[in-house]
N, CA, C and O of each residue as an XYZ file, in Angstrom:
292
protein
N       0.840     -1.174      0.000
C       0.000      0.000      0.000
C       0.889      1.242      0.000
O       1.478      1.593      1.023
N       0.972      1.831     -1.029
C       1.470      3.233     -0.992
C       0.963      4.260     -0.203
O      -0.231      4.558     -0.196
N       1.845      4.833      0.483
C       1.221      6.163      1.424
C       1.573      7.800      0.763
O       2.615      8.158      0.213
N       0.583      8.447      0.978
C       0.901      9.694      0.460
C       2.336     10.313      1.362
O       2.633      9.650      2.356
N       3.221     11.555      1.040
C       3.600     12.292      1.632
C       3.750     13.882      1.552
O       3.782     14.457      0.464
N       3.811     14.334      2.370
C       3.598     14.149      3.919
C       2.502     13.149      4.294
O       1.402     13.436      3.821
N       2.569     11.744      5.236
C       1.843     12.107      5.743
C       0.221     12.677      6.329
O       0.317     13.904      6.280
N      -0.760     12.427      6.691
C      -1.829     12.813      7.254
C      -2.087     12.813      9.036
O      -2.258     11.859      9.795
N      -2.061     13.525      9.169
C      -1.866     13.597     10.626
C      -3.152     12.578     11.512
O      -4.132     11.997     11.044
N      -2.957     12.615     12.069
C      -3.946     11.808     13.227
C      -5.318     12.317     13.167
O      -5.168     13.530     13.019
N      -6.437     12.090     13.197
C      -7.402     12.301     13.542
C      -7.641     13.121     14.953
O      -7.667     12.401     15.951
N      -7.819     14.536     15.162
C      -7.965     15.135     16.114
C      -6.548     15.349     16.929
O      -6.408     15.453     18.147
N      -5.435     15.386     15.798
C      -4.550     15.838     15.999
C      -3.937     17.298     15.449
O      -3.679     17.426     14.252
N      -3.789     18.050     16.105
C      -3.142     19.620     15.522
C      -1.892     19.675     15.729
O      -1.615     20.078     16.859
N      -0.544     19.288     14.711
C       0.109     19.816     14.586
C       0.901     20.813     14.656
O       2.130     20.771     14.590
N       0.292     21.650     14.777
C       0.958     23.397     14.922
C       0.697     23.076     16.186
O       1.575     23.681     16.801
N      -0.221     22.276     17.279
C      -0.298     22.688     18.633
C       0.953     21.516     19.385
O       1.215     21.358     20.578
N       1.356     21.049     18.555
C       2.274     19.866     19.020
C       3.873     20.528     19.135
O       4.765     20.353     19.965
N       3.779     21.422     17.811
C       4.911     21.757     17.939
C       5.023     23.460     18.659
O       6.144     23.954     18.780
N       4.072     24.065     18.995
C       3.985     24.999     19.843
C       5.096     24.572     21.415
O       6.041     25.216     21.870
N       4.657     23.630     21.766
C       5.354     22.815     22.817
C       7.043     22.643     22.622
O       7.914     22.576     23.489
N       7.145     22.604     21.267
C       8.710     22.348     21.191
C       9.826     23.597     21.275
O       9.758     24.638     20.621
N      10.938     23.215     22.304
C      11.712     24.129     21.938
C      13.263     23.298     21.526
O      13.541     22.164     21.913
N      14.085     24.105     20.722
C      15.517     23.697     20.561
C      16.228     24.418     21.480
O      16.266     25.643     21.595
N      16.826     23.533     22.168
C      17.910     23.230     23.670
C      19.584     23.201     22.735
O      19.845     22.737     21.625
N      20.069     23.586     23.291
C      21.687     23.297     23.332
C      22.552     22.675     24.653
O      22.129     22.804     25.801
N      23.462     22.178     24.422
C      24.192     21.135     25.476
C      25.613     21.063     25.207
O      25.815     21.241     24.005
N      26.558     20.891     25.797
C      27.775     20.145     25.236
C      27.694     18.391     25.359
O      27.325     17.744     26.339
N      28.233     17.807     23.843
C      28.542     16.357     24.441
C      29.421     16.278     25.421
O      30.411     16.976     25.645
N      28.867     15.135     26.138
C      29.452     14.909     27.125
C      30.816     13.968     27.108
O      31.641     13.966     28.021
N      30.914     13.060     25.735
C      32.052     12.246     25.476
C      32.790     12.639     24.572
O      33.798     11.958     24.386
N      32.541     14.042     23.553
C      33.605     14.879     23.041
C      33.668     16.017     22.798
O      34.389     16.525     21.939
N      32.836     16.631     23.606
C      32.712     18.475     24.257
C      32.486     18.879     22.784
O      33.523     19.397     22.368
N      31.447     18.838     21.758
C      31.127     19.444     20.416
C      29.459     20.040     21.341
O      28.797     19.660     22.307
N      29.401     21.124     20.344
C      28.341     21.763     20.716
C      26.663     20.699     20.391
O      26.481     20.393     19.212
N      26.224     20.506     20.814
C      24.925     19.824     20.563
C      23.579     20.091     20.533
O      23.010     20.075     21.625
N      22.959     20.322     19.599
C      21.204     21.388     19.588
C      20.555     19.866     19.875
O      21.091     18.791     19.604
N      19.479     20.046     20.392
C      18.362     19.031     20.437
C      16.870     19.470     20.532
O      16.571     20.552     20.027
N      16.003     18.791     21.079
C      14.587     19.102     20.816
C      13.942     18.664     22.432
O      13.655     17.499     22.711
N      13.808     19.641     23.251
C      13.350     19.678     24.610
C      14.112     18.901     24.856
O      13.697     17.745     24.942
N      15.360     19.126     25.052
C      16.531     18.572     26.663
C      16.809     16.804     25.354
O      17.378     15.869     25.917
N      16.596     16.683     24.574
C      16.905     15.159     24.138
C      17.823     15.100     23.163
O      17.345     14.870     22.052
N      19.280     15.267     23.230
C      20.577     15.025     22.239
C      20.682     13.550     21.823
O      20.352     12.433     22.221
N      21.339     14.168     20.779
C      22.258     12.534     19.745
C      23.579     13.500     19.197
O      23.267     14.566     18.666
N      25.028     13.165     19.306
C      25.810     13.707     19.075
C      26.327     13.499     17.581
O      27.396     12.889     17.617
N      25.996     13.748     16.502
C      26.827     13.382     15.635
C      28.268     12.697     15.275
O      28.594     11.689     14.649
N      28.940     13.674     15.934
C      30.218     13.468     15.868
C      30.478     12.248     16.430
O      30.386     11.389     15.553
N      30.769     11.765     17.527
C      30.802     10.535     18.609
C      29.284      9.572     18.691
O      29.642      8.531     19.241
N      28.672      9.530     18.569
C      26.906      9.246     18.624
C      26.640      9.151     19.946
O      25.733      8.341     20.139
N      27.220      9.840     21.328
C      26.348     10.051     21.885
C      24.797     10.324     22.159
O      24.043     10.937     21.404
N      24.573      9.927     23.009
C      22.850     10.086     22.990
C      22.452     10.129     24.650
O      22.793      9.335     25.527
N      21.817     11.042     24.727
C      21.058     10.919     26.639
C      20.291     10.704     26.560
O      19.449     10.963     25.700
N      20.260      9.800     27.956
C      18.403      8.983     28.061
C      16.997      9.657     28.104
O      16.570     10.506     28.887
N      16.485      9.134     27.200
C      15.478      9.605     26.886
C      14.352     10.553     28.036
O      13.420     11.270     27.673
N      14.776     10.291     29.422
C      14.214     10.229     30.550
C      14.882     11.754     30.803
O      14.263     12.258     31.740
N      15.804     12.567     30.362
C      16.629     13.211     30.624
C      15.519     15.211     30.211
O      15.395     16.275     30.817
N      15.020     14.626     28.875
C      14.027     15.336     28.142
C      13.061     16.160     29.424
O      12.779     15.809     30.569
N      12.800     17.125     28.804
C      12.012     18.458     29.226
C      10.343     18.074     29.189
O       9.493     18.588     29.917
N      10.121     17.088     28.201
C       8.776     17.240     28.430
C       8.632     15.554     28.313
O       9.453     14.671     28.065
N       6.995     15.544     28.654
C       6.905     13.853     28.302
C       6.718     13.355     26.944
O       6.378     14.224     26.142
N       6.879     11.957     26.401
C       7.037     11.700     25.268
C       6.029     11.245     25.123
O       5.460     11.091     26.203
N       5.281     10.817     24.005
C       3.548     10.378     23.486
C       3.887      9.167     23.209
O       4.836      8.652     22.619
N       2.696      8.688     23.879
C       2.634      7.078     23.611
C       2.903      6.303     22.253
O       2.543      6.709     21.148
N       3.501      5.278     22.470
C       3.616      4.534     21.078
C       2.075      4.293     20.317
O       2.036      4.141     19.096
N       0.749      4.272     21.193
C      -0.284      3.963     20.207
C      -0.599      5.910     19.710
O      -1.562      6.257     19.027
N       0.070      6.524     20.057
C       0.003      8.228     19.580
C       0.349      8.704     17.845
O       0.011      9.527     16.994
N       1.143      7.686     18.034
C       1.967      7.148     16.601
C       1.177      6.764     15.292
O       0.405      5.805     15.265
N       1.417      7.557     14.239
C      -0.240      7.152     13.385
C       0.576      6.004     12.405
O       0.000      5.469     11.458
N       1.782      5.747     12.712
C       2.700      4.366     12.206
C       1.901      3.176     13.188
O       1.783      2.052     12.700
N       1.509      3.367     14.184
C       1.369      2.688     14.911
C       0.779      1.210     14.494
O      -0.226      1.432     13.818
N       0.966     -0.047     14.605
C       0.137     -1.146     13.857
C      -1.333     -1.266     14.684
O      -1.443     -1.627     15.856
N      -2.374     -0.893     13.831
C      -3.357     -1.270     14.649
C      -4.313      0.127     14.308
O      -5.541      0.187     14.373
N      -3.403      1.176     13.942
C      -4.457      2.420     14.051
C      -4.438      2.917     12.766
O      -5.133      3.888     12.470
């Protein structure tokens, strides 16, 4: 089954209000001091692939059935 793209968002989902919520954070890695942008408190380092636990993040994360990939929805 081919899917369009973009994309169709969720049913009774607003977009623009999802990302109202988001801000871009900066950090240093922690295993090779390069500057690091992320998305509410959650890095992946390029350079080295650092990454902080997910738990580390500014806001909470949406459920896997939130997911319009999700199998089932």
């Amino acid at each position: 089954m081919k899917q369009e793209w973009p994309p169709e968002a969720a049913p009774g989902t607003d977009p623009a209000a999802r990302l109202a919520d988001s801000e871009i954070t900066v950090t240093e890695c922690r295993d090779c001091g390069a500057e690091v942008h992320g998305l509410n408190g959650r890095y992946a380092c390029p350079l080295c692939g650092w990454v902080n636990h997910w738990s580390q993040g500014s806001t909470t994360l949406p459920r896997a059935e939130d997911d319009p990939d999700y199998p089932g929805s």
